[in-house]
C-alpha positions, -999 to +999 in steps of 0.1 A: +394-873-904+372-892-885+387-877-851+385-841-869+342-846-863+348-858-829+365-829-818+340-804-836+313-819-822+323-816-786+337-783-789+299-776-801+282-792-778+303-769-749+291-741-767+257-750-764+256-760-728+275-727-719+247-706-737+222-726-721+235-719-685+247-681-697+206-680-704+199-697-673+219-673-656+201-641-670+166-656-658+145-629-633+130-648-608+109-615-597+096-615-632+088-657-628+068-646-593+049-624-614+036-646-642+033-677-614+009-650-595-011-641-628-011-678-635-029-687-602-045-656-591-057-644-624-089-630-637-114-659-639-086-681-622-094-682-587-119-667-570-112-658-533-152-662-520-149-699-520-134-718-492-108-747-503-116-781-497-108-802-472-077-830-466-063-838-501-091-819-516-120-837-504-150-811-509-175-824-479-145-822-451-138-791-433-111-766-440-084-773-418-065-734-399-035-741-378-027-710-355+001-701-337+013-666-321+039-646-305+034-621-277+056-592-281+043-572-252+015-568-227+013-532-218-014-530-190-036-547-170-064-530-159-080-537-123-108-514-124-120-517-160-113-555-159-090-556-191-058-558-201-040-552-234-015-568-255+004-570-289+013-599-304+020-618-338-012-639-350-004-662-382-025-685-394-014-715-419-039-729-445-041-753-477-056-743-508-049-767-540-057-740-563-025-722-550-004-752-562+026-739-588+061-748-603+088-737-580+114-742-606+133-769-593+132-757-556+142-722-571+109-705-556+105-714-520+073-693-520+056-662-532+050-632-511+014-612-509+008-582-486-032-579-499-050-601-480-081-596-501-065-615-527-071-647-515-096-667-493-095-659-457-108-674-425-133-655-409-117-655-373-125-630-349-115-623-310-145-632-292-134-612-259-121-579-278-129-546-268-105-525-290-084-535-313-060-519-345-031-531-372+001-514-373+008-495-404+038-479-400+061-476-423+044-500-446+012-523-433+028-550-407+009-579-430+023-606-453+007-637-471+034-664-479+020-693-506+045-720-511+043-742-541+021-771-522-006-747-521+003-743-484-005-706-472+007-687-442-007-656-433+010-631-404-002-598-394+009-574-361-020-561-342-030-547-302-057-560-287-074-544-256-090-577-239-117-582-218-103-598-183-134-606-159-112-606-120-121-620-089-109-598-064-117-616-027-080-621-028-068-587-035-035-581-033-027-616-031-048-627-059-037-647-090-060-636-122-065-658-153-072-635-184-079-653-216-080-646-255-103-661-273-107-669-311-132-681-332-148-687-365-178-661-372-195-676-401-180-706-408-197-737-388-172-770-380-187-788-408-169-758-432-140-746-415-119-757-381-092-743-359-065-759-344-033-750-325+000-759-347+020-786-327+053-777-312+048-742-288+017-724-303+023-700-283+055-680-281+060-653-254+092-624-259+119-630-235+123-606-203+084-598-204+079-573-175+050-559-164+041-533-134+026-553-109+023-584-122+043-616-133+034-640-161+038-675-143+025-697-175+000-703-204-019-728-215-039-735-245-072-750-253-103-758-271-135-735-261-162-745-293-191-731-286-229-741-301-258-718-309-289-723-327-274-716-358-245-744-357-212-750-337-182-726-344-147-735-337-129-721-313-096-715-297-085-699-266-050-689-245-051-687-205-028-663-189-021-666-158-010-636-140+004-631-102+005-598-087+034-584-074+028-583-036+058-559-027+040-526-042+008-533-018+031-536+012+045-509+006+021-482-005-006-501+017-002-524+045+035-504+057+013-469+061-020-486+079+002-500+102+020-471+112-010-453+113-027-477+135+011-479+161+007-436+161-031-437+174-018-458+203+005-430+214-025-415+231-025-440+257+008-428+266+002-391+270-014-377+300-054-377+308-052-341+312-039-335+277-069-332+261-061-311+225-033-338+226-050-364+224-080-355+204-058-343+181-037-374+175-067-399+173-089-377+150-059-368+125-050-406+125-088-413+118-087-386+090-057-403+075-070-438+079-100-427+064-081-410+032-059-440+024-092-462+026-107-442+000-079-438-020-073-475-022-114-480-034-109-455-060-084-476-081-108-506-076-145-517-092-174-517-067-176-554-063-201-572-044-183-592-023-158-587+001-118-580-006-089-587+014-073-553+010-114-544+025-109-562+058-070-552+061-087-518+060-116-518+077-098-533+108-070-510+112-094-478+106-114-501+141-085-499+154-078-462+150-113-452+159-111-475+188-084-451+200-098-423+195-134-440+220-106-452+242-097-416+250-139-403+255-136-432+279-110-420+297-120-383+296-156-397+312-137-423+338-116-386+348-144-368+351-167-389+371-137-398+395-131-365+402-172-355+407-168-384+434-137-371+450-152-336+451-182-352+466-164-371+489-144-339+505-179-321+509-192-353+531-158-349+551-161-315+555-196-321+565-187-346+589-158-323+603-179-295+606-203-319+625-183-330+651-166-296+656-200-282+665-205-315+691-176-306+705-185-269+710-219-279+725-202-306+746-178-281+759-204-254+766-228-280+783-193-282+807-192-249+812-229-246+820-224-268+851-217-260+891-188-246+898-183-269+928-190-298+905-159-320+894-145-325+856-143-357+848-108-366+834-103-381+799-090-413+801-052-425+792-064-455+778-091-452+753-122-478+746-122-503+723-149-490+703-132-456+703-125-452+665-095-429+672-079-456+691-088-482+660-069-452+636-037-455+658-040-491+659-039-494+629-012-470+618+010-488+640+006-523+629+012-505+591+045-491+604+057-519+620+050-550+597+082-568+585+090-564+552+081-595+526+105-608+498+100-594+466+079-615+442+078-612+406+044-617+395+031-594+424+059-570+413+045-574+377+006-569+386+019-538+411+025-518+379-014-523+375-035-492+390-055-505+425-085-496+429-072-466+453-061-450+419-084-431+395-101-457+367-087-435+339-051-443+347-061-483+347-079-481+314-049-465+297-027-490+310-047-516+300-052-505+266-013-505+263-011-540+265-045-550+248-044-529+216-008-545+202-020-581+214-050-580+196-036-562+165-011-586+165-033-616+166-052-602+135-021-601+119-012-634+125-050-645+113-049-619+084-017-638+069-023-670+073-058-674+063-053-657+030-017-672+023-031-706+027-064-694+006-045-683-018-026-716-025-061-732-023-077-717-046-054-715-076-073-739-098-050-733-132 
């Protein structure tokens, strides 16, 4: 009998442990998020104007925001304007007792909001913004997460244009630094501080590409700032960007310097080829011009002086050198040939002179005696006769022994004498000038503003 009872009362209390988990089993946990929000965000519950208190509820500390974000993508970075924009993930990660509630046994890991208004909210804004919007599409790209410690973590999706101020003396080999800033509006440090959460606050999408430049590396800091009416927290992200150099070399530095090697084809053409050469130095001039402009046009009128500015300004000196090179010429030409004209009149003058001694000599000779003797020329002529100094002279040319070749004479023969017109020896000397000197400020160029470069990076 006695094991009769036993056995009913086990079988009974199975029964009841079987309801209980069948009950357990039917529980809606949606329906338990519903009456925990009601419970703690309730009319006359919680009011979402007054900040939480401080560590473990201490009313006179400040409110403690962790912040952390992910860069998704940065779209542009604007030279001219001095901006750049990007889209990223902000979340920020609070404490607010009054959000404490039962997670059932670990059965509620948290509760899910997507109206911000709902709760208390840190008054951050972006300091350096210029334009800014969230992302609503399909639903709003915004969710509040409170987990049962009263811990909250709000995450929202938004693009950001940012102001970027440049320095350009570098350009195009220039590293720029553009930072985000973000800080408290109304809240002072005594009320409400912002920190970076530990571990890699700052997250950037793998395979980030940009145009023209690179991201090399971030870094975060502290950038508090104090006005008369208190000191507001703030937080701010460094980015450093390096410009790719290979689009300028192409698009830029390539062209000028073929445009500067095709002025220097005048030297080669002929004096007489005028339209030739005016031609090639003025459309060369034009060109260097355009491609100077063109290059200003994408940039801000700064102050000071770029690199791309003196890359420019000495290969369009170089082209308009050519082009003055040639008037010199043309004026050398001319004036040569106004002296060689004017030295065939004085031999002609001098020709005509002594034909018209020798007439009157003769004529004197013919005026004479009859009976009178001629005198007879002599075979041998005078010393001071000049026509016997011309044949001198000629001989000793024609009979000189002939020398061993020397190089450096051989080398400096290629130079015009100063027999030969002065235009023909400042072409040829512009040959060799023009591509020295061009390629000494090449050589200048690059290694002042390689080395500058490296110098100046102060991230």
């Amino acid at each position: 009998m006695g094991s009769g009872h036993f056995f009913w009362a086990i079988f009974y209390f199975a029964s009841l442990c079987s309801a209980s988990l069948a009950n357990n089993a039917k529980i809606n946990f949606r329906e338990k998020e519903k009456k925990v929000l009601d419970q703690i965000l309730g009319a006359g519950k919680y009011d979402a104007r007054i900040r939480p208190s401080g560590i473990n509820g201490t009313a006179n500390l400040a409110t403690i925001v962790k912040v952390n974000m992910y860069l998704r993508s940065i779209s542009k970075i604007d030279d001219y304007k001095m901006e750049y924009s990007v889209q990223l993930t902000f979340r920020e990660q609070w404490t607010d007792e009054r959000l404490k509630f039962d997670d059932i046994q670990g059965r509620l890991k948290y509760l899910t909001l997507t109206e911000a208004n709902r709760v208390w909210m840190p008054d951050l804004f972006f300091s350096n913004e210029k334009e800014g919007h969230f992302h609503n599409i399909i639903m709003p790209n915004v969710y509040i997460r409170i987990f049962p410690n009263g811990s909250v973590l709000y995450s929202i999706r938004i693009s950001l244009t940012l102001a970027c101020p440049m320095n350009l003396k570098l350009y195009p080999l220039d590293r720029q630094i553009c930072s985000l800033r973000m800080a408290s509006y109304g809240w002072t440090t005594n009320d409400l501080v912002f920190l970076w959460k530990e571990g890699d606050p700052v997250q950037v999408v793998k395979n980030l590409h940009l145009p023209r430049f690179t991201l090399e590396k971030f870094l975060t800091d502290y950038c508090n700032s104090k006005t008369n009416t208190g000191e507001y927290s703030c937080l701010k992200v460094d980015l450093l960007f390096k410009r790719e150099f290979s689009y300028y070399l192409i698009q830029i530095y390539i062209p000028c310097c073929m445009l500067v090697i095709v002025s220097w084809v005048s030297f080669w053409l002929d004096q007489g080829a005028v339209p030739a050469r005016v031609s090639l130095g003025v459309t060369t001039l034009l060109t260097m011009a355009t491609q100077t402009s063109g290059i200003n046009a994408s940039l801000p009128p700064v102050s000071y002086t770029k690199a791309i500015d003196v890359w420019t300004g000495v290969c369009l000196t170089f082209v308009f050198g050519a082009l003055l090179e040639f008037a010199l010429v043309n004026y050398a030409s001319r004036s040569g040939l106004n002296k060689a004209n004017m030295h065939k009149e004085n031999m002609k003058k001098k020709r005509r002179d002594l034909e018209q001694a020798s007439l009157d000599a003769a004529s004197d000779l013919l005026d004479t005696d009859s009976n009178a003797t001629f005198a007879m020329k002599p075979l041998v002529r005078h010393p001071g006769d000049p026509l016997a100094l011309e044949k001198r002279l000629q001989c000793e040319v024609h009979m000189q022994a002939p020398k061993r070749p020397n190089c450096c004479k051989t080398w400096l023969s290629k130079f015009p004498t100063r027999q030969c017109s002065r235009s023909k020896r400042i072409d040829v000397i512009s040959r060799i000038t023009f591509p020295l000197v061009f390629a000494l400020f090449n050589l200048v160029y690059w290694s002042t503003y390689l080395f500058r470069e490296e110098e100046d990076e102060t991230f």
